[in-house]
C-alpha positions as CSV (number, residue, x, y, z in Angstrom):
1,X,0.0,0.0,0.0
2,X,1.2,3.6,-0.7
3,X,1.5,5.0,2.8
4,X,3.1,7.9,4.5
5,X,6.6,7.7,5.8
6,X,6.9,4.3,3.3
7,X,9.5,5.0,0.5
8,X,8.3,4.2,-2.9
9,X,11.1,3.8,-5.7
10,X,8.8,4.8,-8.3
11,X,5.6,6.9,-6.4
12,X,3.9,8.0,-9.9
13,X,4.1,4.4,-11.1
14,X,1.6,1.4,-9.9
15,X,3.8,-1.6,-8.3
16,X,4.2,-4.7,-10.5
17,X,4.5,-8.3,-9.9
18,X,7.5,-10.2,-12.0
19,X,7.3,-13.7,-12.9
20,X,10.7,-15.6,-14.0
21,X,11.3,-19.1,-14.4
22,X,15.1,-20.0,-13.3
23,X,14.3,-23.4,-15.0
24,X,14.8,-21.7,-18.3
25,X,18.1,-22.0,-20.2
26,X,17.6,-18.1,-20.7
27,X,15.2,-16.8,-18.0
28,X,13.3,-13.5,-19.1
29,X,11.1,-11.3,-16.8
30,X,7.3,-11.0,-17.3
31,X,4.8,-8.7,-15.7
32,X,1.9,-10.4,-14.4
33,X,-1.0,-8.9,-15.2
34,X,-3.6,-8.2,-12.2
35,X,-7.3,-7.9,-12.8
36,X,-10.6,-7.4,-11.2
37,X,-13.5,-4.8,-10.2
38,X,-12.5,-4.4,-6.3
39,X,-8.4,-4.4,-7.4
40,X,-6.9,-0.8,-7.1
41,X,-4.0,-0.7,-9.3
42,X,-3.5,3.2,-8.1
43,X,-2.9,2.2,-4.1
44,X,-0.8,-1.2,-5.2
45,X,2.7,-1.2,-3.8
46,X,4.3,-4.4,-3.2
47,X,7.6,-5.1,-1.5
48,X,9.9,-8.2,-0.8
49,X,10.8,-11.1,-2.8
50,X,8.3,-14.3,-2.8
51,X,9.2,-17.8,-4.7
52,X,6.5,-20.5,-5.7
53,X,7.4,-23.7,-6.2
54,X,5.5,-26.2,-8.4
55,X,6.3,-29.7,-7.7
C-alpha cells in the first residue's frame, strides 16, 4: 500500500508483480497482469521477494 513515511522507488508508477522461471536455459522477466472490479492498481505497492514452487 502507498503509505506515509513508506518509500516508494517509483511513487507515480503502480507496483508490479515479476514472474521468472530459473528453470529456463535463458530466463526473461514477465509482468503479471492483475485484474478485477475491487483491485486498485493506483494504491498497489508491493515489496519483498516471494518464490513458488511447483512440484
Amino acid at each position: 500500500l502507498k503509505y506515509p513515511g513508506i518509500k516508494s522507488f517509483n511513487p507515480n508508477s503502480p507496483g508490479k508483480i515479476l514472474l521468472m522461471d530459473l528453470n529456463e536455459e535463458d530466463p526473461t522477466v514477465l509482468e503479471l497482469g492483475v485484474t478485477g472490479s475491487k483491485f486498485d492498481v493506483s494504491s498497489f505497492n508491493p515489496h519483498g521477494i516471494s518464490t513458488f514452487t511447483d512440484e
